[in-house]
N, CA, C and O atoms as a DFTB+ gen file, in Angstrom:
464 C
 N C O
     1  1       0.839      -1.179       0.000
     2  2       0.000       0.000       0.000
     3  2       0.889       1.248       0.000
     4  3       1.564       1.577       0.975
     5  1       0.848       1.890      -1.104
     6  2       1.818       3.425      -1.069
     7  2       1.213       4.771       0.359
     8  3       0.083       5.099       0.719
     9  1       1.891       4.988       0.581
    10  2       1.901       5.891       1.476
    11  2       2.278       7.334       1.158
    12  3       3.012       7.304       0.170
    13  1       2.075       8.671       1.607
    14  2       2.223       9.777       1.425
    15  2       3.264       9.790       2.787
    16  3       2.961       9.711       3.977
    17  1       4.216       9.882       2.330
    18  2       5.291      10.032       3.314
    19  2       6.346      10.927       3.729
    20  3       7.080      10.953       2.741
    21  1       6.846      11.667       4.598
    22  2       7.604      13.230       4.965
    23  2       8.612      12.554       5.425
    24  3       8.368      11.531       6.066
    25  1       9.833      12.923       5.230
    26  2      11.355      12.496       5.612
    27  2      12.116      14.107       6.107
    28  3      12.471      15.106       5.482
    29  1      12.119      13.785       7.252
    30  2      12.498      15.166       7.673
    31  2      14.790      14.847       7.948
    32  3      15.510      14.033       8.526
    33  1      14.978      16.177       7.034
    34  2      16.604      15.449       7.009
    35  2      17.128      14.319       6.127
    36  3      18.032      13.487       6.194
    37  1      15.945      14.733       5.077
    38  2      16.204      13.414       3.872
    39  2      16.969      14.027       3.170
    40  3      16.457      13.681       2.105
    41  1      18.144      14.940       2.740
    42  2      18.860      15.410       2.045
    43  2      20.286      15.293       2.657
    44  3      21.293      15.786       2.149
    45  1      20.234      14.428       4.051
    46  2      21.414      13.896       4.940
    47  2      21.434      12.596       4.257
    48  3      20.561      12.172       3.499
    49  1      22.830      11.840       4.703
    50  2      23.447      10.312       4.648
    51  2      22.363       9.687       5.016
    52  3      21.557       9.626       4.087
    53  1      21.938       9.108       6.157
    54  2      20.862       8.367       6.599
    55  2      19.174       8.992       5.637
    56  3      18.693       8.572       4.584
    57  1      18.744       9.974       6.461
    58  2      18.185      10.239       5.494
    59  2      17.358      10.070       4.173
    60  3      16.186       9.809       3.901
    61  1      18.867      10.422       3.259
    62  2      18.460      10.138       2.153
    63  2      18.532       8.599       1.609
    64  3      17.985       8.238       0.566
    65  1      19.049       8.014       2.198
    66  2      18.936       6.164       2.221
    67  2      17.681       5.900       2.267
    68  3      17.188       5.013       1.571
    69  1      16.893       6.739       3.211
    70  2      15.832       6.010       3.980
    71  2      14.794       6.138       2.822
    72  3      14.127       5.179       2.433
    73  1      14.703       7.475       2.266
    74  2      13.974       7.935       0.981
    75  2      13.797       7.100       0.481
    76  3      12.753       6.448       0.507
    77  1      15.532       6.693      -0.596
    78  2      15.075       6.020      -1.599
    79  2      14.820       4.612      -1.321
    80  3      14.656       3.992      -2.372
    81  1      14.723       3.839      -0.203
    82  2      14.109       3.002       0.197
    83  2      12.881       2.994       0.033
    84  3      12.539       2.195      -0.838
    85  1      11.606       3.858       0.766
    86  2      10.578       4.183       0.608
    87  2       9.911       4.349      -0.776
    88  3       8.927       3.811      -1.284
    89  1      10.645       5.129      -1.139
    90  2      10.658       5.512      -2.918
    91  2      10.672       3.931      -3.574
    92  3       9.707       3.648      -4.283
    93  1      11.408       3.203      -3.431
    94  2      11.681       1.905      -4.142
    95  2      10.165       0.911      -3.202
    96  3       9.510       0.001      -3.712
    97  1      10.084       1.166      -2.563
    98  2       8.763       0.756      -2.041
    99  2       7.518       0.758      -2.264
   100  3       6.637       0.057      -1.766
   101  1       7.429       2.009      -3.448
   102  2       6.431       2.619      -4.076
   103  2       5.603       3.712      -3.286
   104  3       4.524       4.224      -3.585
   105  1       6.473       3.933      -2.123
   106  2       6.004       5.420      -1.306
   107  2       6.249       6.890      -2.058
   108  3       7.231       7.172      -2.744
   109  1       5.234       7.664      -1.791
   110  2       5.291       8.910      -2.261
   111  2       6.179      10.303      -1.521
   112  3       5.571      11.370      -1.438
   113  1       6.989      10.251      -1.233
   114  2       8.162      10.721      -0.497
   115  2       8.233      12.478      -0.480
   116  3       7.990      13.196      -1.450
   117  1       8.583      12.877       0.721
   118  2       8.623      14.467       0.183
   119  2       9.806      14.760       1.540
   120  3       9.825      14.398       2.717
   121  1      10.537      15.421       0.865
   122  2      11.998      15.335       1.917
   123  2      11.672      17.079       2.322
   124  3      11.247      17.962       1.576
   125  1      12.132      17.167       4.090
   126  2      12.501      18.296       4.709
   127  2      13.752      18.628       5.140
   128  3      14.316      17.917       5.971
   129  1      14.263      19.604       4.694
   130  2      15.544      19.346       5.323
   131  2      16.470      20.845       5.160
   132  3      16.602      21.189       3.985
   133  1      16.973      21.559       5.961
   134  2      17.471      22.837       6.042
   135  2      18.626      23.118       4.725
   136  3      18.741      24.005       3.880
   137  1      19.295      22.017       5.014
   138  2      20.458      21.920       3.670
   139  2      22.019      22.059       5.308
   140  3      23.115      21.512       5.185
   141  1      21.694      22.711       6.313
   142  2      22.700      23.074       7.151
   143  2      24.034      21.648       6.999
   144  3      25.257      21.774       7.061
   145  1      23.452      20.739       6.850
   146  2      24.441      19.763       6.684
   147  2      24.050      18.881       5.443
   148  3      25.008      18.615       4.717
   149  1      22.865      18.390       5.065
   150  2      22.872      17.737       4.059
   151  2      22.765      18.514       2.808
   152  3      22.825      19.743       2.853
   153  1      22.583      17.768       1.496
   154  2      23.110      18.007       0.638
   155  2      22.035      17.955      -0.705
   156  3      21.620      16.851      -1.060
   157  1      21.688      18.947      -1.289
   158  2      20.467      18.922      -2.483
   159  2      20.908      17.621      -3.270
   160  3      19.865      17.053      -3.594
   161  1      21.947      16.942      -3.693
   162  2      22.106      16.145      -4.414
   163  2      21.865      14.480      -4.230
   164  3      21.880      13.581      -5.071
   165  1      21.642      14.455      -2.805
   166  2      21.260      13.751      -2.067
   167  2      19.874      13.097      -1.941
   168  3      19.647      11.905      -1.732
   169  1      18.918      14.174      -2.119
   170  2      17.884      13.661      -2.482
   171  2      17.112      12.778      -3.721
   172  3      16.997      13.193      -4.875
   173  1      16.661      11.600      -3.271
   174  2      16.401      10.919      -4.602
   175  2      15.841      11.806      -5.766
   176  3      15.172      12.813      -5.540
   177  1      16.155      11.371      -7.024
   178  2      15.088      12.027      -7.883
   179  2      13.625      11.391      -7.888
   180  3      13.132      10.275      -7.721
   181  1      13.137      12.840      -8.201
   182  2      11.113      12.752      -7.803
   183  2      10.959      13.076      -6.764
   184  3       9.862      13.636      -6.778
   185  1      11.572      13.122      -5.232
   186  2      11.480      13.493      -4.135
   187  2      11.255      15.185      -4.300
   188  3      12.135      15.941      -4.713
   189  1      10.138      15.527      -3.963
   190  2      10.230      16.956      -4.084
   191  2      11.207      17.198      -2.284
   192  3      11.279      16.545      -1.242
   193  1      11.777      18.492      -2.796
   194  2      12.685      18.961      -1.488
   195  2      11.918      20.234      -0.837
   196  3      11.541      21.177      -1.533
   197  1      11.735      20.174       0.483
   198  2      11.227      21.426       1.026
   199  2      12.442      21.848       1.739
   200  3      13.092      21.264       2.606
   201  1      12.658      23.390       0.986
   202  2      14.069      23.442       2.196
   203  2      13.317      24.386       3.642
   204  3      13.070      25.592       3.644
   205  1      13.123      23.588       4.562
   206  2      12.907      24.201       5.673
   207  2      13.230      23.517       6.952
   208  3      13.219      22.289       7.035
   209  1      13.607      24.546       8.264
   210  2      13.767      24.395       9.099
   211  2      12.807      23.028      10.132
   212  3      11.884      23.407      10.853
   213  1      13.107      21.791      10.076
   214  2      12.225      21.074      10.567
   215  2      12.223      21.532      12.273
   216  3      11.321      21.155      13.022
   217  1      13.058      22.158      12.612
   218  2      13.096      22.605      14.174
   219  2      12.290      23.326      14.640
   220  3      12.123      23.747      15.785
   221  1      11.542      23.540      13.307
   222  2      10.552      24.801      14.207
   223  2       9.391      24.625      14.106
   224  3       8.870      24.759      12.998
   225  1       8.666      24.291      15.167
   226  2       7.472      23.717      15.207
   227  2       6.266      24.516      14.282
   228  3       5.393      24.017      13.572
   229  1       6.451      25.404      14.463
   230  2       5.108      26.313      13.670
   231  2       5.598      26.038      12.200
   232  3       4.587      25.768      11.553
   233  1       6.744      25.988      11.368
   234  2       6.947      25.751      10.269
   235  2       6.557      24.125       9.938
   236  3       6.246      23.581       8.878
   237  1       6.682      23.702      11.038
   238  2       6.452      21.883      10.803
   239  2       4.633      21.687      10.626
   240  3       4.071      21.060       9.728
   241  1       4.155      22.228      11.464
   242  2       3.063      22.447      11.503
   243  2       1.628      22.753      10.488
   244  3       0.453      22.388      10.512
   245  1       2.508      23.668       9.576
   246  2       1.681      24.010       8.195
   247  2       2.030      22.407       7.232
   248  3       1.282      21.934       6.376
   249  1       3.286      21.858       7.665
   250  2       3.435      20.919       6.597
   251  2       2.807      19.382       7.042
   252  3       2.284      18.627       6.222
   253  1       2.968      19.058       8.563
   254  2       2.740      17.644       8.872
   255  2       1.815      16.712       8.542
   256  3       1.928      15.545       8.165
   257  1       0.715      17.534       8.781
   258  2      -0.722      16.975       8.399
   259  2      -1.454      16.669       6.966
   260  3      -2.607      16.413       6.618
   261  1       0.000      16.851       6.215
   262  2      -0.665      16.110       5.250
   263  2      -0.038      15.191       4.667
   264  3      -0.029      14.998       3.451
   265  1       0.730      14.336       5.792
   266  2       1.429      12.643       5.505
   267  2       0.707      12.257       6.158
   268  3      -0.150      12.875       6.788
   269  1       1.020      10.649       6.115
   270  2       0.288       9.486       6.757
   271  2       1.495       9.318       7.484
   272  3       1.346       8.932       8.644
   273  1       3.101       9.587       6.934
   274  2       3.812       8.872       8.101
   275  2       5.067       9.490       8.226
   276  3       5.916       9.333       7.349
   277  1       5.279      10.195       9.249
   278  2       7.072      10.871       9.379
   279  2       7.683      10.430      10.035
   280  3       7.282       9.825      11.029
   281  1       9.219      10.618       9.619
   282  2      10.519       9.743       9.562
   283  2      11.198      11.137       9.573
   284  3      11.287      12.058       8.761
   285  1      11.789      10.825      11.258
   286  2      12.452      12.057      11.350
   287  2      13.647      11.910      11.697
   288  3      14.057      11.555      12.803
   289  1      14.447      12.267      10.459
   290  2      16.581      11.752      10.732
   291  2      17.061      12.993      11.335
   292  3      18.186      12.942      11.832
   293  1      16.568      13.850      11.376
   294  2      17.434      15.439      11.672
   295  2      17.819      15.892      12.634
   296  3      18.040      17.058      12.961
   297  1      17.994      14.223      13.539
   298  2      18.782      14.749      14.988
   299  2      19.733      13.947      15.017
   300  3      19.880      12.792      14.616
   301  1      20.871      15.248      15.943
   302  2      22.027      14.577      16.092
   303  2      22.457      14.040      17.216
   304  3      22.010      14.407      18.303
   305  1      23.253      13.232      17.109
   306  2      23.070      12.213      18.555
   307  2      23.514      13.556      20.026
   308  3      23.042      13.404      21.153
   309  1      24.385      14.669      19.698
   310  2      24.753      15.628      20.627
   311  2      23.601      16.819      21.146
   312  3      23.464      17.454      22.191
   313  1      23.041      16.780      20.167
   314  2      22.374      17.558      20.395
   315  2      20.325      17.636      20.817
   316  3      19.224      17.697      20.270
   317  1      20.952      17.577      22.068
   318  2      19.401      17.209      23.097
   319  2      18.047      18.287      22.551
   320  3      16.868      17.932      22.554
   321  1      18.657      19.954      22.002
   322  2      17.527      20.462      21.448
   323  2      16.912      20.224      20.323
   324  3      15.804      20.650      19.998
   325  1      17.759      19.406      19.594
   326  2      16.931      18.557      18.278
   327  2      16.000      16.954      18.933
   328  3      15.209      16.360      18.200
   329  1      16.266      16.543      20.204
   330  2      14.816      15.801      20.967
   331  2      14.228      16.484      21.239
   332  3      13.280      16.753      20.501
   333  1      14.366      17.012      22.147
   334  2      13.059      17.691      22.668
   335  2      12.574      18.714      21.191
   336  3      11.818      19.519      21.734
   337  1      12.594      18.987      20.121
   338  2      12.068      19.599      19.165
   339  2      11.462      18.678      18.497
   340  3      10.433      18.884      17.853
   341  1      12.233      17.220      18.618
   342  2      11.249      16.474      17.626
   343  2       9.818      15.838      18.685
   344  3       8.682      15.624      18.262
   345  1      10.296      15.643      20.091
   346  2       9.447      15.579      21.000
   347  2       8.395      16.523      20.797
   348  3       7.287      16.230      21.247
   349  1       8.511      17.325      20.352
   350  2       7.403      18.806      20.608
   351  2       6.636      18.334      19.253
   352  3       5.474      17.941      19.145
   353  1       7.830      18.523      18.054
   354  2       6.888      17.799      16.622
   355  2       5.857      16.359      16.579
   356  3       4.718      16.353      16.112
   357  1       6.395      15.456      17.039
   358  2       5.383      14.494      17.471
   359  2       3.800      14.929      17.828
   360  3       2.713      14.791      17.269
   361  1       4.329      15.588      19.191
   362  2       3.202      15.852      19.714
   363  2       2.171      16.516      19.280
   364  3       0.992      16.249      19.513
   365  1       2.797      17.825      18.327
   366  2       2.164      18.538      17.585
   367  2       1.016      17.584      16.639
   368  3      -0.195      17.735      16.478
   369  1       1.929      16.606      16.135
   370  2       1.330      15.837      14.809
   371  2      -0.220      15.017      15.687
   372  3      -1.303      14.840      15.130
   373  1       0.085      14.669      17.015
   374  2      -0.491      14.083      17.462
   375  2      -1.847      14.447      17.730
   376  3      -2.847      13.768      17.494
   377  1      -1.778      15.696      18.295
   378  2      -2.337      17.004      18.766
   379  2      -3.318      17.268      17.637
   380  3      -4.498      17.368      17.974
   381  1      -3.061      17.379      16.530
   382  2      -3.463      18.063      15.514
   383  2      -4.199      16.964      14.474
   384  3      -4.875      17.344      13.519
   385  1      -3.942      15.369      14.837
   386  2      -4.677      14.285      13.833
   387  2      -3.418      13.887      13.198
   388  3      -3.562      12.697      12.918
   389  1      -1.945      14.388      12.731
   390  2      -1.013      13.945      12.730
   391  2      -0.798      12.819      11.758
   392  3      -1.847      12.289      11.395
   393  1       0.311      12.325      11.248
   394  2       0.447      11.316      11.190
   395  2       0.209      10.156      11.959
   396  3       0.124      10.457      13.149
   397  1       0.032       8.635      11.693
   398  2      -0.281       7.973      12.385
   399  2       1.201       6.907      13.025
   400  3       1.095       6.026      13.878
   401  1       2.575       7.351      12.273
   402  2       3.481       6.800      12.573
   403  2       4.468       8.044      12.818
   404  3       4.204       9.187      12.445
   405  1       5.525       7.706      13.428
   406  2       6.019       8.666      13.882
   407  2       7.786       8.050      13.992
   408  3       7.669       7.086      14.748
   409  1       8.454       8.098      13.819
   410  2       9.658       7.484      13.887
   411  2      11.391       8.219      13.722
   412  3      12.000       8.344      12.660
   413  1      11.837       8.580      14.975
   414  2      13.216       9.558      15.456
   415  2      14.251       8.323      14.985
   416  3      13.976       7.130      14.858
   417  1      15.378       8.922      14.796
   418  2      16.919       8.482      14.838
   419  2      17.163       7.112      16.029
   420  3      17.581       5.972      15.828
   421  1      16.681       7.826      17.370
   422  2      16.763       7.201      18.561
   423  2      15.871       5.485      18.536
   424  3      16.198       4.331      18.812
   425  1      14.505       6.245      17.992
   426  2      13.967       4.639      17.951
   427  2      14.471       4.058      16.839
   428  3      15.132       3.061      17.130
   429  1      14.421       4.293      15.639
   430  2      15.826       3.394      14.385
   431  2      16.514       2.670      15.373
   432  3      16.192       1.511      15.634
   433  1      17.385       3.221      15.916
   434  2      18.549       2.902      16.377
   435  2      17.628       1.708      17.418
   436  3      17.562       0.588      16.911
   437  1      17.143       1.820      18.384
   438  2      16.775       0.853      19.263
   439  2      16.019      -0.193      18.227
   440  3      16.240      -1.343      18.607
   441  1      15.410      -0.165      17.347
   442  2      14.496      -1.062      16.863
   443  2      15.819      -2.088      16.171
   444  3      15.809      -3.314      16.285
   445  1      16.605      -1.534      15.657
   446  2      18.062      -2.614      14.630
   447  2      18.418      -2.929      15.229
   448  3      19.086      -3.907      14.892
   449  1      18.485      -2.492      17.218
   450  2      19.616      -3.242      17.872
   451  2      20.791      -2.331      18.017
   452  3      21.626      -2.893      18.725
   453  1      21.247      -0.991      17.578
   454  2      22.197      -0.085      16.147
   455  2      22.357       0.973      17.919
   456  3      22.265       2.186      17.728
   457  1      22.542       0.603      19.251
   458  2      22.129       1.841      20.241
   459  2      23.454       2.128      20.277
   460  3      24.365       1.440      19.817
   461  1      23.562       3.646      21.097
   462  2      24.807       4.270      21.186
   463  2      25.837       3.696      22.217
   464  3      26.949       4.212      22.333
C-alpha cells in the first residue's frame, strides 16, 4: 500500500537512504531538510525537497498533516535540542490528527539493535 510520506533530514546520509528506500517501495516521499548539513544532491530524484527548518514547530506544523507517516533523521546524537524539538513535533502531529506513525533516529537505532 503506497503511502504519502515526509522524511524530515532526507537530504542527509541516513536520510536520504531512507527515501530512496521508501521511494523503491512505491512510497510517495517528500523530503525536509534545512540543507545546514545535508546536501540537495542527495535527495532521490522525484522526491520533491522542502528546504525548511524542521526545528521549528510552527513551520512543521503548516506541513505535517498532510502525511500518513514521518521519519524524522534530523537529529544529532549531541544535540538534546533537536529531541526535545522532535518531541514537541510528534506531539504537535499528534495534537493536531497527525500522522499515524512517527519514527526519530533514537527509535531506528533501538528497533536494529544499532544503540549508542
Amino acid at each position: 500500500m503506497s503511502r504519502h510520506v515526509l522524511v524530515t533530514g532526507g537530504a542527509g546520509f541516513i536520510g536520504s537512504h531512507l527515501a530512496r528506500r521508501l521511494v523503491a517501495r512505491g512510497h510517495h516521499v517528500v523530503v525536509v531538510d534545512d540543507l545546514s548539513t545535508g546536501r540537495r544532491e542527495n535527495v532521490p530524484a522525484g522526491c520533491p525537497l522542502l528546504e525548511l527548518d524542521a526545528g521549528d514547530p510552527a513551520t512543521m506544523r503548516q506541513v505535517i498533516n498532510q502525511f500518513a507517516t514521518l521519519y524524522s533523521i534530523s537529529i544529532t546524537r549531541d544535540d538534546i535540542d533537536s529531541l526535545i524539538t522532535a518531541t514537541r513535533i510528534e506531539a504537535e502531529a499528534k495534537k493536531f490528527g497527525g500522522p499515524d506513525k512517527f519514527f526519530t533516529r533514537q527509535f531506528l537505532a533501538k528497533a536494529t539493535g544499532q544503540s549508542r
